[in-house]
C-alpha positions as CSV (number, residue, x, y, z in Angstrom):
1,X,18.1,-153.0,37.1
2,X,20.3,-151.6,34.5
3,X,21.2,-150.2,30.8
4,X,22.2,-152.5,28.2
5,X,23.0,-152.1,24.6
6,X,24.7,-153.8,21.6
7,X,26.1,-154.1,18.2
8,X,25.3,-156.7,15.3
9,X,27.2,-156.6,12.3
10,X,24.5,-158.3,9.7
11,X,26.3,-160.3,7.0
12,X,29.6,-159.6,8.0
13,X,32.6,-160.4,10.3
14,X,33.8,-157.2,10.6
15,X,34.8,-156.8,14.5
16,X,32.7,-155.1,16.4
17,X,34.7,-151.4,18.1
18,X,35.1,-151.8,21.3
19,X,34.9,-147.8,21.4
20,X,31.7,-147.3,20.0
21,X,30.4,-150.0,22.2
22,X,31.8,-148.7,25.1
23,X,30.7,-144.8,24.5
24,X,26.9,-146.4,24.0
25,X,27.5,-148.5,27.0
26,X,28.7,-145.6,29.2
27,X,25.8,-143.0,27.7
28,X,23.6,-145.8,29.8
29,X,26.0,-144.9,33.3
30,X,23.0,-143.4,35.0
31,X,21.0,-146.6,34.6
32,X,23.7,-148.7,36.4
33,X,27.0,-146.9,38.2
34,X,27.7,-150.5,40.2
35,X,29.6,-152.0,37.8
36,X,29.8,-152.4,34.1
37,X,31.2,-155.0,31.6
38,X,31.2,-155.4,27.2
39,X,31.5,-158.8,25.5
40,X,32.6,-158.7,22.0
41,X,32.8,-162.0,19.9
42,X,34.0,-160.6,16.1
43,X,30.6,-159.2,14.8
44,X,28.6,-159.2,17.7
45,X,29.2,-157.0,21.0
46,X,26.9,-156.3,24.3
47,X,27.6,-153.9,27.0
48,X,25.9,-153.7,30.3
49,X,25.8,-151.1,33.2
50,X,24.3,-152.3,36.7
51,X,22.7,-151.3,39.5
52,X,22.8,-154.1,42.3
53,X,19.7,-154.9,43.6
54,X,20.0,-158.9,43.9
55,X,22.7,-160.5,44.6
56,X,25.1,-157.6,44.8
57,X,28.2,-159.2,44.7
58,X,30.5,-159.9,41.3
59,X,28.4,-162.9,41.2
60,X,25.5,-160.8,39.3
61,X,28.3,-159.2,36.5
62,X,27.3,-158.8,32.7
63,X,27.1,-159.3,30.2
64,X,26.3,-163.0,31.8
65,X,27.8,-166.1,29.8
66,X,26.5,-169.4,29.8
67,X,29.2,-172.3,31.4
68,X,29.2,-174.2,28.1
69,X,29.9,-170.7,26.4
70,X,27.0,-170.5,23.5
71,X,25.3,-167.9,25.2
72,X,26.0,-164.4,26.2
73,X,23.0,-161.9,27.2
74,X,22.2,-159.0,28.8
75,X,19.5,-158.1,31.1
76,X,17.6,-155.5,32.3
77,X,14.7,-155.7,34.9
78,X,13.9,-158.2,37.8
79,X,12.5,-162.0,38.1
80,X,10.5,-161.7,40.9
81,X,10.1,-165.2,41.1
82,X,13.2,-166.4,40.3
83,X,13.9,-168.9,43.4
84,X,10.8,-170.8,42.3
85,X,12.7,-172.3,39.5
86,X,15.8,-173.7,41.7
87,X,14.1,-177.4,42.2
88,X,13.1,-177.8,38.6
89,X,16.2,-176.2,37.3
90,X,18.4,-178.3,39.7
91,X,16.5,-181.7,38.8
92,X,17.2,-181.0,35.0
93,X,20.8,-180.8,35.7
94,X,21.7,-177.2,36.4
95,X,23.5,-176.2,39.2
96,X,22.7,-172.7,40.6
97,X,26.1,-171.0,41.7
98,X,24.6,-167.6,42.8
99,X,22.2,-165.7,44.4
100,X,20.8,-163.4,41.4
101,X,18.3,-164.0,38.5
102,X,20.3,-163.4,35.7
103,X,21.7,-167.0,35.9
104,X,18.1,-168.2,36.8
105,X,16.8,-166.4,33.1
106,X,20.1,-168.0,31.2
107,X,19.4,-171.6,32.7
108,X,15.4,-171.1,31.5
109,X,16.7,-169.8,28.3
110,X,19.4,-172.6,27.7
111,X,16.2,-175.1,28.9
112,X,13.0,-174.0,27.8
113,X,13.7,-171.0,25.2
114,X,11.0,-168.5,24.5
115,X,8.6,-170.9,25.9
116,X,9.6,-170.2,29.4
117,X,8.4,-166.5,29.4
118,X,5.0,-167.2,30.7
119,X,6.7,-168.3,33.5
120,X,8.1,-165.3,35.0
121,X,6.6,-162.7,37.1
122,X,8.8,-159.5,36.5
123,X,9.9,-156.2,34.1
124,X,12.4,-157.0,31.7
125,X,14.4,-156.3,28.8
126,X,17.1,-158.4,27.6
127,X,19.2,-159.6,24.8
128,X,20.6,-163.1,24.3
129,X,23.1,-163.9,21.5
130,X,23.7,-167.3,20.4
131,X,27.3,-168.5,19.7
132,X,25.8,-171.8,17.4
133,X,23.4,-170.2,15.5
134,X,24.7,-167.1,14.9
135,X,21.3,-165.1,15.8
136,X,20.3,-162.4,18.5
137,X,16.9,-162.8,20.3
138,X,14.9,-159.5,22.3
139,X,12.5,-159.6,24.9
140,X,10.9,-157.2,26.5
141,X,7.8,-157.8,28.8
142,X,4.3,-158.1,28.6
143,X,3.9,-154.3,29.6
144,X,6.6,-152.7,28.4
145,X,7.9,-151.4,31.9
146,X,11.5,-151.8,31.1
147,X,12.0,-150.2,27.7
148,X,14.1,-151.6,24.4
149,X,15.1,-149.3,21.4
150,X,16.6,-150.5,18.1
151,X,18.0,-149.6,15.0
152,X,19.1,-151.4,11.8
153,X,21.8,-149.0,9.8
154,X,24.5,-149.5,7.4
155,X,23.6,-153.4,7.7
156,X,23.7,-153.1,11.2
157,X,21.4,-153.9,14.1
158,X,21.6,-151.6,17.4
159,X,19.7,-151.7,20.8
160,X,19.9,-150.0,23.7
161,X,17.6,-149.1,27.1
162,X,18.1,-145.5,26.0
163,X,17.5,-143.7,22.4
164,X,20.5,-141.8,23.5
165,X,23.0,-144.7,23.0
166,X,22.3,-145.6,19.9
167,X,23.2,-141.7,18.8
168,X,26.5,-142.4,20.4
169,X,26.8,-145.0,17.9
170,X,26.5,-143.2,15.3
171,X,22.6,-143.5,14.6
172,X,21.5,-140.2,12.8
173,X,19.5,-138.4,14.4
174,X,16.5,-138.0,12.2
175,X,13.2,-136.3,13.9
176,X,10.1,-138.1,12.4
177,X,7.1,-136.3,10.6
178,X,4.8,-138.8,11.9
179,X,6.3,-138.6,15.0
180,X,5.8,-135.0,15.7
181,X,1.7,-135.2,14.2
182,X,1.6,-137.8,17.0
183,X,3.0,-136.2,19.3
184,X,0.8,-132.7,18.9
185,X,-2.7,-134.6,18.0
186,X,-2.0,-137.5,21.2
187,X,0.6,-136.3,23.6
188,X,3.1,-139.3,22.4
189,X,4.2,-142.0,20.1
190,X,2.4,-145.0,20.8
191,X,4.1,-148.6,19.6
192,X,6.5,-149.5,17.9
193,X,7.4,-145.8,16.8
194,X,9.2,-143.2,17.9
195,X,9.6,-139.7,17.4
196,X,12.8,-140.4,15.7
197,X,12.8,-142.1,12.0
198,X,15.6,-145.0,12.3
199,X,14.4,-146.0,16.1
200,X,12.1,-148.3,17.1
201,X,10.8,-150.2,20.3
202,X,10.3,-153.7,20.7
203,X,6.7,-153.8,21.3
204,X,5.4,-155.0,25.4
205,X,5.1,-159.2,25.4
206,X,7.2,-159.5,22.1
207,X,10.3,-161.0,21.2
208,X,12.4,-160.1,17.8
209,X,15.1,-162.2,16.6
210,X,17.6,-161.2,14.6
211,X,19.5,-163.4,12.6
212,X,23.0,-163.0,11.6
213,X,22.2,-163.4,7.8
214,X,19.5,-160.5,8.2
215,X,16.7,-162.4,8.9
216,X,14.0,-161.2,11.1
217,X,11.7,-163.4,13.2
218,X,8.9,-161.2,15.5
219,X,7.1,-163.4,18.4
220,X,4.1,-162.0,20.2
221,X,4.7,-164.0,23.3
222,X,1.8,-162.5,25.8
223,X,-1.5,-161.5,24.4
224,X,-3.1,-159.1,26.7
225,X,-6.7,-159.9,24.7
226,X,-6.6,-163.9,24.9
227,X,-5.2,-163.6,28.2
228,X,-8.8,-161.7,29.4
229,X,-10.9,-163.7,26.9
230,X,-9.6,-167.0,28.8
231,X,-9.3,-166.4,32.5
232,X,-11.0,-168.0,34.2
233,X,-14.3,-166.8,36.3
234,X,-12.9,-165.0,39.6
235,X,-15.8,-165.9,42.2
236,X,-15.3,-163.4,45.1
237,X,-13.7,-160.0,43.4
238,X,-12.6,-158.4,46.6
239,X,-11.2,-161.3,48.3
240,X,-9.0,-162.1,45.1
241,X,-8.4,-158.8,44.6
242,X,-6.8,-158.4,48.0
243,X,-5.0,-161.2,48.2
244,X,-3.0,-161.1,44.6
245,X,-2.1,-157.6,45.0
246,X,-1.1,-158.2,48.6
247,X,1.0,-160.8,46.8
248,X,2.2,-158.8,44.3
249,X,3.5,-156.5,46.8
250,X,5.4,-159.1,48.3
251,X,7.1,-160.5,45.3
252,X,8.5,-157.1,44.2
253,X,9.9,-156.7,48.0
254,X,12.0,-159.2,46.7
255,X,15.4,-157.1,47.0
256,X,19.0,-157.0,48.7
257,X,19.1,-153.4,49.1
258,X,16.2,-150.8,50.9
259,X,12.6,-150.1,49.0
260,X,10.9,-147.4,49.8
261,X,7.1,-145.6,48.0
262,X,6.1,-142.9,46.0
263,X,3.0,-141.8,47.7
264,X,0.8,-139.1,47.3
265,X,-2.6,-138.9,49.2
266,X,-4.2,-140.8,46.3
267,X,-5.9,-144.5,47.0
268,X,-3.4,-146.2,44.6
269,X,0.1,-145.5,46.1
270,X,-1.8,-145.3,49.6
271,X,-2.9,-149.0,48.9
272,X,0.7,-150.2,48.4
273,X,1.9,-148.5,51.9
274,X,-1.5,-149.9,53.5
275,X,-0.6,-153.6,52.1
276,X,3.1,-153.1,53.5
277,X,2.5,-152.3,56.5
278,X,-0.6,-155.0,57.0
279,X,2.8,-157.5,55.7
280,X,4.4,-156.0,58.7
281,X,7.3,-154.7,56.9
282,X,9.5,-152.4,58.3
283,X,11.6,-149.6,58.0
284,X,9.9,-147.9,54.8
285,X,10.7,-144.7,53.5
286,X,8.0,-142.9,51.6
287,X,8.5,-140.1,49.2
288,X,6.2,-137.0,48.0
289,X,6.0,-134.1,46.2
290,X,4.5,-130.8,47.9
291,X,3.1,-127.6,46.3
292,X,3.1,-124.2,48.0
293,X,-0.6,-124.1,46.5
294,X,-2.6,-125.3,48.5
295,X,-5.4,-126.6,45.1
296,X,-2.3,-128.7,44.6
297,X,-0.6,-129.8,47.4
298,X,-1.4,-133.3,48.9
299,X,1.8,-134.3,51.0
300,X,-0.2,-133.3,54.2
301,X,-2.2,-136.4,53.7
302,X,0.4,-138.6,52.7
303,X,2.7,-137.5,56.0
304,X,0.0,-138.3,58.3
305,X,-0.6,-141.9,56.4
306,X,2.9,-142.6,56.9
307,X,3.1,-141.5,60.3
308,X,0.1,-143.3,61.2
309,X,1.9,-146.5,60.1
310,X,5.1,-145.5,61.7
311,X,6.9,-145.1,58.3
312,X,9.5,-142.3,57.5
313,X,7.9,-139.5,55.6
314,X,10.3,-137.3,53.3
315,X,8.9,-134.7,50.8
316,X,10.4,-131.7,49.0
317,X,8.5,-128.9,46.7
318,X,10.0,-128.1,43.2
319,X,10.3,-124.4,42.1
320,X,12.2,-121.5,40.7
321,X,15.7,-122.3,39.0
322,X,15.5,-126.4,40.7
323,X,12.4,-126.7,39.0
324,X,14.0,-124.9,35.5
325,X,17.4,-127.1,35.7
326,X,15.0,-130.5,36.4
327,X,13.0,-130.1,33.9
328,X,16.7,-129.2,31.5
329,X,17.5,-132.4,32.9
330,X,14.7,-134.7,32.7
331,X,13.8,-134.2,29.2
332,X,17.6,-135.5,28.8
333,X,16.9,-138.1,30.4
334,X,13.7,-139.2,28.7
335,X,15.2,-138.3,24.6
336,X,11.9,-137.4,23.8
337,X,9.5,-134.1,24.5
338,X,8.1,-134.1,28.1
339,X,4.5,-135.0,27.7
340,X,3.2,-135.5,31.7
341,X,5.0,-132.5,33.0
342,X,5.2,-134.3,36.0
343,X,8.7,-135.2,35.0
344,X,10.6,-133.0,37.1
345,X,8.9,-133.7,40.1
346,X,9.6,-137.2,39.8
347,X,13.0,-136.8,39.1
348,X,13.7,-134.7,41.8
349,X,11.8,-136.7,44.1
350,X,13.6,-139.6,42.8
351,X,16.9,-138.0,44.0
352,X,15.9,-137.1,46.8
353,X,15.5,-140.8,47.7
354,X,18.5,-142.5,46.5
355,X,21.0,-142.0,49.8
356,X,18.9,-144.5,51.7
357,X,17.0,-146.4,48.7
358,X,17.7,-148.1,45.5
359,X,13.6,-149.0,45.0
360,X,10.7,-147.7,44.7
361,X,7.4,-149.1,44.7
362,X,4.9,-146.7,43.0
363,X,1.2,-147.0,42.2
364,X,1.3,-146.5,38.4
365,X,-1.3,-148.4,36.6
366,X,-4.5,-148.7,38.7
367,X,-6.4,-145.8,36.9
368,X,-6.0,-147.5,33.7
369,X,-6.8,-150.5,35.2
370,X,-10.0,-150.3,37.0
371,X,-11.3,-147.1,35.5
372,X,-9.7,-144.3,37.8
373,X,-9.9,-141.4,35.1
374,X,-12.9,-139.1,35.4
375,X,-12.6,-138.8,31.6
376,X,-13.9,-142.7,31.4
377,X,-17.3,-141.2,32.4
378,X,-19.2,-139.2,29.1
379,X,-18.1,-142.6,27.7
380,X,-21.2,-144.2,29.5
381,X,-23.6,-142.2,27.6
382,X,-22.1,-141.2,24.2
383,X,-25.3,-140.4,23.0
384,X,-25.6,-137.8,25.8
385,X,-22.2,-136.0,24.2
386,X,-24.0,-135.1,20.8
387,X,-26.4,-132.7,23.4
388,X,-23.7,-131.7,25.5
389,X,-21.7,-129.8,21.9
390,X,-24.6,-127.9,21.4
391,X,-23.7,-126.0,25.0
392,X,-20.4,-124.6,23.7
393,X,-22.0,-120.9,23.9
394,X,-23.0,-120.8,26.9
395,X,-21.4,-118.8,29.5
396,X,-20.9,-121.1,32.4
397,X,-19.3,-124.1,30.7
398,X,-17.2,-121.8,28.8
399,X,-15.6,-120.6,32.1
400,X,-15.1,-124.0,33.9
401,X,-11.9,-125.7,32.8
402,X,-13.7,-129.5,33.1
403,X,-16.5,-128.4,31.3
404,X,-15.1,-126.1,28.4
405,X,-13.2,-129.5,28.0
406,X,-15.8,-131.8,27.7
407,X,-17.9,-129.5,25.5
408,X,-14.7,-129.6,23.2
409,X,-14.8,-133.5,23.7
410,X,-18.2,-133.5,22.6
411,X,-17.4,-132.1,19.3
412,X,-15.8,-135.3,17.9
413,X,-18.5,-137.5,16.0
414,X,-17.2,-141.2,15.8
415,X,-16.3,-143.6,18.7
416,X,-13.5,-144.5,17.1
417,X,-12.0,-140.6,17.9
418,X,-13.6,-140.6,21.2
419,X,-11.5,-143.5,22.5
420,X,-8.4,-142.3,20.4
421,X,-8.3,-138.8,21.4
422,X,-10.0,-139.5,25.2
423,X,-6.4,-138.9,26.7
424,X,-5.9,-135.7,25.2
425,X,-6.3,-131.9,26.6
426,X,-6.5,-130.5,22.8
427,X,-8.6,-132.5,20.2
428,X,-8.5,-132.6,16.1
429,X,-11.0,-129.3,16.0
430,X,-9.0,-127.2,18.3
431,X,-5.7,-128.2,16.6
432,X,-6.7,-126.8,13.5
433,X,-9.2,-123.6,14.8
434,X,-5.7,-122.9,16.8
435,X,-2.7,-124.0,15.4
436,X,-3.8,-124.2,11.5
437,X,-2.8,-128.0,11.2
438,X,-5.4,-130.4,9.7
439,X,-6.0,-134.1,9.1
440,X,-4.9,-136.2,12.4
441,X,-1.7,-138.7,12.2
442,X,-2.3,-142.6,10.5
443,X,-2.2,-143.7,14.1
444,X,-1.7,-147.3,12.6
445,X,-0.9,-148.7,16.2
446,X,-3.5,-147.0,17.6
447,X,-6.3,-148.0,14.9
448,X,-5.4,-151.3,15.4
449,X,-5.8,-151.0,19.3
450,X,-8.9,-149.9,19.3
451,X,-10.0,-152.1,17.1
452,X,-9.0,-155.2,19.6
453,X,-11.0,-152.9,22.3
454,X,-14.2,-153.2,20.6
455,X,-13.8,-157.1,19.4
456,X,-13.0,-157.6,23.0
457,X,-15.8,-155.3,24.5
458,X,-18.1,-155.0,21.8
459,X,-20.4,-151.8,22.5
460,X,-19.2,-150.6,25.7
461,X,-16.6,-147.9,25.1
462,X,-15.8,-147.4,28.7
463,X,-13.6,-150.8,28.8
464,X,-12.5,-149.9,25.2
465,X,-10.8,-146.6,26.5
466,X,-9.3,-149.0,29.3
467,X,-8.0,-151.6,27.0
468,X,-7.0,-148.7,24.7
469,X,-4.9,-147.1,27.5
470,X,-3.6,-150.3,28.4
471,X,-1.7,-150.3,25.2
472,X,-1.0,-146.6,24.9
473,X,-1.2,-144.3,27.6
474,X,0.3,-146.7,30.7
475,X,3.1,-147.1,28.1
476,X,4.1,-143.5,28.5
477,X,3.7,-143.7,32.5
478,X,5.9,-146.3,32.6
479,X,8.4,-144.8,30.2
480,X,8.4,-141.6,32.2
481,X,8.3,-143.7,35.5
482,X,11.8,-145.6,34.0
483,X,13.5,-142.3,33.0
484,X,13.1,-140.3,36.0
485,X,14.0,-142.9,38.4
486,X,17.0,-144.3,36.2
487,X,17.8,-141.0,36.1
488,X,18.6,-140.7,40.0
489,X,20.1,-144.8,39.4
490,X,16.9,-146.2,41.1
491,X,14.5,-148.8,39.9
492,X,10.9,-148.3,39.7
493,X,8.7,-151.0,40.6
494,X,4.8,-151.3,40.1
495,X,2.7,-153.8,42.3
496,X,-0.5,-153.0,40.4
497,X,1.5,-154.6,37.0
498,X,0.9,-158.0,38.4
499,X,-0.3,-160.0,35.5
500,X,-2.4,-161.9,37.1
501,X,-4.0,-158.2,38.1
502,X,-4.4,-157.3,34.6
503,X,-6.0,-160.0,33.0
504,X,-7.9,-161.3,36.1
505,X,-9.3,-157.4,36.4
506,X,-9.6,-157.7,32.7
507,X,-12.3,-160.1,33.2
508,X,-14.6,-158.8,35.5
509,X,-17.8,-156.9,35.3
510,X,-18.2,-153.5,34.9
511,X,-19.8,-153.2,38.1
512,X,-16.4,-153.7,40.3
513,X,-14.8,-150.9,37.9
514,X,-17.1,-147.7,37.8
515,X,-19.7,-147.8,40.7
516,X,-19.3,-144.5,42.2
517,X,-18.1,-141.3,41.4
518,X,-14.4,-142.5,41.1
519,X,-13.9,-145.4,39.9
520,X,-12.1,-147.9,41.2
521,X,-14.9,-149.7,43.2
522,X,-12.9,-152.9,43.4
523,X,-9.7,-151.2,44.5
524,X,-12.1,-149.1,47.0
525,X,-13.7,-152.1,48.7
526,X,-10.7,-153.9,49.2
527,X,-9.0,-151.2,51.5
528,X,-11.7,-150.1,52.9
529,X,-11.2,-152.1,56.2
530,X,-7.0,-150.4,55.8
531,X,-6.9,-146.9,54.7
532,X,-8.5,-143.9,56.7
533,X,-12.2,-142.1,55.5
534,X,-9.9,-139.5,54.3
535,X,-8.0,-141.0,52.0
536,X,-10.9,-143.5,50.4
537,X,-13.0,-140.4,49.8
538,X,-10.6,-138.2,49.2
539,X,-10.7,-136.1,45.8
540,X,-7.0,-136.9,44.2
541,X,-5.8,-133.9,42.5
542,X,-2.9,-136.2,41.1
543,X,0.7,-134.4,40.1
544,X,-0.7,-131.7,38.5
545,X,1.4,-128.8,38.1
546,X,0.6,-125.2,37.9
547,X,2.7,-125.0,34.4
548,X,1.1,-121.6,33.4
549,X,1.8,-119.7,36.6
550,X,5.3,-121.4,35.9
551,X,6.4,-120.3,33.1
552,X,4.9,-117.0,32.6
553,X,5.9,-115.5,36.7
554,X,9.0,-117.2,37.4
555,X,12.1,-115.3,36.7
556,X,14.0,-118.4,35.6
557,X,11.5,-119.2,32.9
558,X,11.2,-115.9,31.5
559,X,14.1,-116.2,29.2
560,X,13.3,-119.1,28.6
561,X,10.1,-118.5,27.3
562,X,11.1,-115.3,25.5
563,X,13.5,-117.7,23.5
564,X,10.6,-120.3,22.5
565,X,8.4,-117.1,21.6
566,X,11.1,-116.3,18.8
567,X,11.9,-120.4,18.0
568,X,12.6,-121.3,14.7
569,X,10.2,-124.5,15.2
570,X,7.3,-121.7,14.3
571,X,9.0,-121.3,10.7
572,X,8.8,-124.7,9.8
573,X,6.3,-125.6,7.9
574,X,4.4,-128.1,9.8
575,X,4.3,-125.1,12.7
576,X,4.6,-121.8,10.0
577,X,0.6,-120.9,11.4
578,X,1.1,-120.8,14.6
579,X,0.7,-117.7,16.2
580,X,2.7,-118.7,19.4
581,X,3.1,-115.0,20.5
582,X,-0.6,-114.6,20.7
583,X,-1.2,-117.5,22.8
584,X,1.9,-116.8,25.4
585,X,-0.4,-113.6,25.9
586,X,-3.5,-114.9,26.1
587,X,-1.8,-116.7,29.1
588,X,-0.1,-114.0,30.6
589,X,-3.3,-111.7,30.4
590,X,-5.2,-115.4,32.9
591,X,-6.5,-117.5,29.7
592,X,-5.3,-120.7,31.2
593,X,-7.4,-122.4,28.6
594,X,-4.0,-121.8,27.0
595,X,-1.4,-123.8,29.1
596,X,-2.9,-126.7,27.0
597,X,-1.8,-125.7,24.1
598,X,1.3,-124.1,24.7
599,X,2.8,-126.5,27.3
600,X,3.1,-129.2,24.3
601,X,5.3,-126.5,21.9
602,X,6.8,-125.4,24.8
603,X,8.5,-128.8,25.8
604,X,9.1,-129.5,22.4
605,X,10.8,-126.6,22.3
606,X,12.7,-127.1,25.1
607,X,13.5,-130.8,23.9
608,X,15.0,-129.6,20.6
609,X,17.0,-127.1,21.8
610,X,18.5,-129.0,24.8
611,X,18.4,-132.2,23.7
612,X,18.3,-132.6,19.5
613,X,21.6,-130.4,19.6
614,X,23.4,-132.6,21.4
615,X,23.6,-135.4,18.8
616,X,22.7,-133.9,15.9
617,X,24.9,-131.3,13.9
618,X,22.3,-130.4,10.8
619,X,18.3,-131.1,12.0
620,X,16.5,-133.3,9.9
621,X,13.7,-133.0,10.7
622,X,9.5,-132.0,8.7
């Protein structure tokens, strides 16, 4: 695991500085403080920071060079599976020299190319330039766990784990129109977007090359739809089930340094403890989150789990001026406004583990995979949502927060909107009653989405919104996941990422997704014979946050949210009718209907005060 970044001068062989590589190199020290290294060949530089977690010795320095010197790269992430390639590798005339899978990638890469990603079971992000013909190839994986920004300026070509580097290098920082409508009408910038206008990701499963001469080559590499449409028929769900993930566990235990697991008292992260202990590993830490209220507070749960399988259970609650300087911290960390307001939480928790571990194993993905969300479920009837609008007036769904949500759900007409807007706490009607902006983003990326959703699963929005999150929503999980954890310098890994989990559960009926009132059925039926009543039936409240108690009773936020009540975001034009000091009362006086729309502004607020002013002089921004 680690940060990487680098410098292409396009159509020139002006000499890369070693300064500005260094300073974007070293805005990435968080991401690796083991060791770090640049490489600079006239117009072309990479720099790398590291955090050993195979092969730990010098052996595993970068930037990595090939023996017959044409290659240099950079790499981010974990092969899980490297060692699997030693006979092949070795019979085609490569010698391994060390233990680490960096040199396993370069040797693929110098034998096979591109073609060899299918191969690899992992998260990754890495650069390769070649000496001979003067080009630069990205890759990032087929999920996009381990993340890849770019830039082309002044005939230029930057990338970097981290937005943040490519400021120190001198990328203006330009805030996005489309960016911010995204981020108000969706909660984030989905593809290849950002909320900045001269930054970009490389999309999951894609690889860009970039050539020397300015030409630009894009590869879709893994295909998340034709990977579903042609797996092949999985006979006995639960018994597969079981055995890949317990697989997939094992293969991310792959490590030279101590894992432990985020666990709350839900079935997904409670599944990855149960399948390590059934392995018989030992020695594992676990890690949770507690809340002094009780409506949120799980880690009672999750310490008798661990107890039970004679793990060590550590837990911490977040409040008060910690709380304040996390979140200062995390939205740092992440260069863009805090969207799960979980953030915090999992940074602190995150530092709280790194004296005794360098992994973690989380259980990120399994809602979007196999249905976990209750909002899935008015998806199964969307004829029945046309009668449920017409209950907005009365009393009793107005006063229940899951109801007075749904009813505002109801309101949108076309299933198109229904999947795009499913993730959201506000929708397009309530944007404009409240905060006087009309007409939703272009949401190119996510148009097209949907539309491979409903060629794949024609008429049955349910595995739409799946596929849809999929591609959008897990996206901003696993950014989160990355930034928090890299922030404390450890690595995030997620067993539930497994692709043969994704396409295989891709595949199967609907039946082993939604049966029952939580989803999850296949998930469910697996552990059933592992985990305790009380966990399987268990009602997950997930990390939710009481963010309106928060901000408006805690002395450490109350400065802070005077400040945003007199922000110069609310003059801007985009904002100008906003009434933001009505709202903050509404909330203080127990609307809580309101900590939905003010948490958004609120974090943006935060994010352009804290964080825009650090690389950015003059705002350009609306």
């Amino acid at each position: 695991m680690c940060g990487i970044n680098g410098i292409l001068h396009l159509q020139s062989q002006k000499k890369v500085d070693e300064r500005i590589l260094t300073q974007m190199r070293d805005a990435l020290e968080h991401r690796g403080p083991d060791d770090k290294g640049i490489f600079i060949d006239q117009n072309i530089g990479l720099g790398h920071r590291r955090l050993s977690i195979l092969d730990t010795s010098a052996a595993g320095h970068q930037p990595f060079l090939s023996e017959d010197g044409r290659y240099a790269m950079v790499f981010n992430g974990e092969i899980y599976n490297f060692k699997d390639f030693y006979g092949e590798l070795k019979s085609h005339g490569y010698e391994i020299k060390t233990h680490s899978d960096t040199e396993v990638l370069m040797k693929l890469f110098q034998w096979q190319g591109l073609k060899m990603l299918n191969r690899l079971n992992g998260m990754f992000a890495f650069a390769i330039w070649d000496k001979l013909e003067k080009k630069m190839t990205v890759v990032r994986d087929r999920m996009g766990v381990k993340p890849l920004y770019y830039a082309f300026y002044k005939e230029t070509f930057y990338f970097a784990s981290e937005q943040k580097a490519l400021f120190k290098a001198g990328v203006p920082l330009r805030i996005a129109h489309a960016g911010v409508e995204e981020y108000i009408f969706n909660r984030f910038v989905a593809g290849e977007n950002t909320m900045f206008e001269l930054v970009q990701k490389v999309l999951p499963g894609h690889a860009m090359t970039i050539h020397e001469s300015g030409k630009i080559e894009t590869n879709k590499w893994w295909d998340l739809k034709s990977e579903i449409q042609n797996h092949a028929d999985i006979k006995n769900p639960i018994d597969w089930f079981r055995e890949t993930f317990d697989s997939s566990i094992q293969l991310r235990m792959v490590s030279d340094v101590p894992v432990g697991v985020l666990l709350s008292a839900g079935l997904d992260s409670s599944s990855v403890l149960s399948s390590l202990y059934t392995q018989k590993y030992k020695d594992i830490q676990t890690y949770t989150i507690g809340f002094k209220e009780e409506e949120h507070n799980e880690s009672h749960l999750a310490k008798k789990l661990t107890e039970q399988y004679h793990y060590q259970f550590n837990t911490l609650q977040l409040e008060g001026s910690k709380l304040y300087d996390r979140l200062l911290t995390a939205t740092y960390f992440q260069d863009e406004p805090l969207m799960h307001l979980s953030e915090p939480h999992l940074l602190a928790i995150s530092q709280l583990a790194k004296p005794a571990v360098k992994v973690l194993l989380s259980g990120e993905g399994a809602d979007e995979l196999m249905g976990g969300y209750v909002r899935y479920k008015p998806l199964e009837y969307p004829s029945l949502l046309h009668a449920v609008a017409a209950l907005s007036n009365i009393d009793v769904f107005s006063k229940k927060p899951r109801f007075e949500k749904l009813v505002r759900y109801a309101q949108i007409k076309n299933n198109r909107d229904l999947i795009m807007f499913n993730g959201c706490n506000i929708f397009p009607k309530d944007i404009a009653n409240t905060f006087g902006i009309h007409g939703a983003p272009k949401n190119e990326y996510r148009k097209k989405v949907y539309e491979e959703a409903k060629s794949l699963y024609p008429k049955n929005l349910r595995r739409q919104a799946l596929y849809f999150d999929q591609n959008t929503y897990l996206c901003s999980l696993l950014d989160r996941n990355d930034r928090c954890t890299m922030g404390a310098s450890i690595e995030c890994r997620e067993p539930f990422l497994d692709q043969r989990l994704i396409a295989g559960l891709g595949s199967l009926e609907d039946k082993w997704l939604f049966t029952g009132k939580k989803g999850k059925f296949i998930l469910k039926s697996a552990m059933e014979n592992r985990l305790p009543d009380e966990i399987l039936k268990f009602r997950k409240v997930g990390l939710s946050t009481p963010w309106g108690d928060y901000i408006t009773k805690s002395p450490e936020f109350k400065e802070e949210l005077e400040s945003f009540s007199r922000s110069d975001m609310f003059q801007m034009p985009y904002f100008e009718h906003i009434n933001i000091k009505k709202l903050i009362q509404n909330l203080q006086q127990g609307d809580t209907r309101m900590v939905s729309y003010i948490m958004p502004l609120f974090m943006m607020h935060i994010w352009m005060k804290y964080y825009v002013e650090k690389f950015s002089t003059v705002l350009e921004v609306l």
